[in-house]
C-alpha positions in Angstrom: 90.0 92.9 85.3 88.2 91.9 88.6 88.8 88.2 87.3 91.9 88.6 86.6 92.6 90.4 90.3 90.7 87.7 92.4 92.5 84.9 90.2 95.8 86.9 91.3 94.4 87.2 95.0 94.1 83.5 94.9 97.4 82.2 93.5 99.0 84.9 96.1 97.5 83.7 99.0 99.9 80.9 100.4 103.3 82.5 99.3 101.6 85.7 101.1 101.2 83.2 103.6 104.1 81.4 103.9 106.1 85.3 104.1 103.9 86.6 106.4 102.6 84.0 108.5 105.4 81.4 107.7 102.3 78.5 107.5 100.7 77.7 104.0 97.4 78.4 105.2 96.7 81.3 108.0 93.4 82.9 107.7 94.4 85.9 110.0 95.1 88.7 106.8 94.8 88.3 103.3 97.0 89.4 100.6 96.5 92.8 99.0 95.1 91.5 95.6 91.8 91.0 97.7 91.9 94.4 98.9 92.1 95.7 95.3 89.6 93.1 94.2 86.4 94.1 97.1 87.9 98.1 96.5 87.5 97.6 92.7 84.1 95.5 93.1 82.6 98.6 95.2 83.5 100.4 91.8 81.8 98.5 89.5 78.5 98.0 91.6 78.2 101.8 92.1 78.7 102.6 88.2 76.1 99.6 87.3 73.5 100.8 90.1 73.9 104.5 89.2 73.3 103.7 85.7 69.7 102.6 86.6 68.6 106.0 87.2 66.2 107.4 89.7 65.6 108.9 92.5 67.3 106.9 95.0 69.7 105.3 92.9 72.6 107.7 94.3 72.0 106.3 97.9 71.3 102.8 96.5 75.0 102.4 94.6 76.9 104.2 97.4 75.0 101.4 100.1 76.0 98.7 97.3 79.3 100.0 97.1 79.7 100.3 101.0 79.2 96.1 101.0 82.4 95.0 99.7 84.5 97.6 101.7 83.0 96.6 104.8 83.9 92.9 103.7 87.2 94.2 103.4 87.4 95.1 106.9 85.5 91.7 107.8 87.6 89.4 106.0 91.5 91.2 107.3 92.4 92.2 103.8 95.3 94.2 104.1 95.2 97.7 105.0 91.1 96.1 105.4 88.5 98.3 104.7 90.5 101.5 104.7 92.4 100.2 101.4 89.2 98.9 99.8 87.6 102.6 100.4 90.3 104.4 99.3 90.5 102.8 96.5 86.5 103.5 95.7 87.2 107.4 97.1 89.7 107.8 93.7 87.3 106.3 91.8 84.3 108.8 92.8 87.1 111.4 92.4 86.7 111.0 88.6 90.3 112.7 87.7 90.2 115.7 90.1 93.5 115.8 91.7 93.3 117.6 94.6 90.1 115.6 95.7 92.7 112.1 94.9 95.2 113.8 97.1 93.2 114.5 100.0 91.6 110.9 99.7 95.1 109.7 100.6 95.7 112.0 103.0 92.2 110.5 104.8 93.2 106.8 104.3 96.8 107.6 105.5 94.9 109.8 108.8 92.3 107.1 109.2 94.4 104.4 108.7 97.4 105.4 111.2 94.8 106.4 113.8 93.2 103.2 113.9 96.5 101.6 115.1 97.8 104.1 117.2 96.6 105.4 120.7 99.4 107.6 120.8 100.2 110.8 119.0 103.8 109.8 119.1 102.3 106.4 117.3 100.8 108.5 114.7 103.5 110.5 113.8 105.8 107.5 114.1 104.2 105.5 111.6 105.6 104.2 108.5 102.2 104.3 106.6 103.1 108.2 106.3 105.9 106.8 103.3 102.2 106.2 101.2 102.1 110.5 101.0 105.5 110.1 98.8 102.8 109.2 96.3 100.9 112.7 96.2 103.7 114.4 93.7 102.7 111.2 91.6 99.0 111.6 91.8 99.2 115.8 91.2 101.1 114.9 88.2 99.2 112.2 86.7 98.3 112.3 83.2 95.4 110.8 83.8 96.6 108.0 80.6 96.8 104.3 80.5 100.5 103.7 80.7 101.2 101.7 77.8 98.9 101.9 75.1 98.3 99.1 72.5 98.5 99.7 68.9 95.9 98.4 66.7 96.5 99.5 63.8 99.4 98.6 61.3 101.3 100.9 59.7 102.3 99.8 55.6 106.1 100.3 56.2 106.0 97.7 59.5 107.8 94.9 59.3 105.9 91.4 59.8 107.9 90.9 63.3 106.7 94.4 64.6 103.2 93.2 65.9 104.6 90.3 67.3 107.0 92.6 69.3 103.8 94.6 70.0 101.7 91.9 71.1 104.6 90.6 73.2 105.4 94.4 75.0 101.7 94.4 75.8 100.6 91.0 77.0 104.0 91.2 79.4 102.7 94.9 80.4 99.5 93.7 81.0 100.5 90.3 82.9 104.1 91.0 84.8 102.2 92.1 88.1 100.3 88.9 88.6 103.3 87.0 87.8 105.6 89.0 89.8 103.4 89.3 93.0 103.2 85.5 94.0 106.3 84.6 92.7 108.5 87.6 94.5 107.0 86.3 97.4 107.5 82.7 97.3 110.9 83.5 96.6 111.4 85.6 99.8 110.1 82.4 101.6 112.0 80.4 99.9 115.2 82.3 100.7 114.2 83.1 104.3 113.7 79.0 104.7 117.4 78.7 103.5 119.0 80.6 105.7 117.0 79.7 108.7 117.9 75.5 107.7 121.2 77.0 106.7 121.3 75.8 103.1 122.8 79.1 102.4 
């Protein structure tokens, strides 16, 4: 999965570029898919340090984990280090809502102070729309959302696992695709009408 994200982050980079920045290469901020890579890497080194055992292995995974959030910060990621440690907050969470739900509402506070000085800023801010998502989060079954079938039933037709395999590798896939390519197109289609192809 974290392959698959930094692969993602990669391919993304210059159509998040050429959107954002309108230059192929602008080191300024980096696409979101790096943010969800560094958040999901602070996962996986806490579980792998935690599962070492010992006394100090608690403080040892949470400073491991602390690395690639702080590089999330370091490196402009978007929403930076905020994203990356919200991300590893739902993951200590384990499945408790309302610790999930007041995770968010930290990243939203955090993140909403940081760039205003203001309390009219604050309250102002469009990052508030993220806490639309806490009826989704309360809610949550806590279940993959499309699971794969592996076994075969003796009434299924020979074209039904194809279907199957098809549903699932364009479940699994569509986001990377979509990401880049939605953006490149926005580029592509703000380039037109600025040259005033159409």
């Amino acid at each position: 999965y974290l392959a698959r994200l930094f692969i993602c982050a990669m391919i993304s980079e210059i159509p998040f570029d050429m959107l954002w920045r309108r230059a192929a290469f602008d080191f300024s901020v980096q696409n979101v898919c790096f943010t969800l890579f560094l958040g999901g890497l602070s996962c996986v080194l806490y579980e792998e340090i935690r599962k070492t055992g010992g006394r100090l292995s608690r403080f040892a995974a949470l400073a491991a984990a602390a690395v690639p959030v702080a590089l999330a910060g370091v490196l402009h990621t978007d929403y930076g280090s905020f994203g990356a440690g919200l991300l590893f907050l739902l993951f200590l969470s384990g499945g408790n809502k309302p610790w999930a739900a007041l995770s968010l509402l930290a990243f939203d506070a955090a993140l909403c102070a940081s760039r205003n000085a203001t309390l009219t800023g604050f309250f102002g801010d469009i990052q508030h729309f993220c806490l639309l998502a806490l009826p989704l989060i309360l809610t949550a079954s806590g279940r993959r959302g499309i699971a794969r079938k592996t076994g075969k039933s003796a009434d299924a037709s020979p074209l039904k696992p194809r279907a199957d395999a098809a549903k699932s590798f364009i479940a699994r896939y569509y986001f990377y695709v979509f990401y880049p390519l939605h953006m490149a197109l926005l580029a592509l289609i703000r380039w037109a009408l600025r040259a005033g192809v159409i």
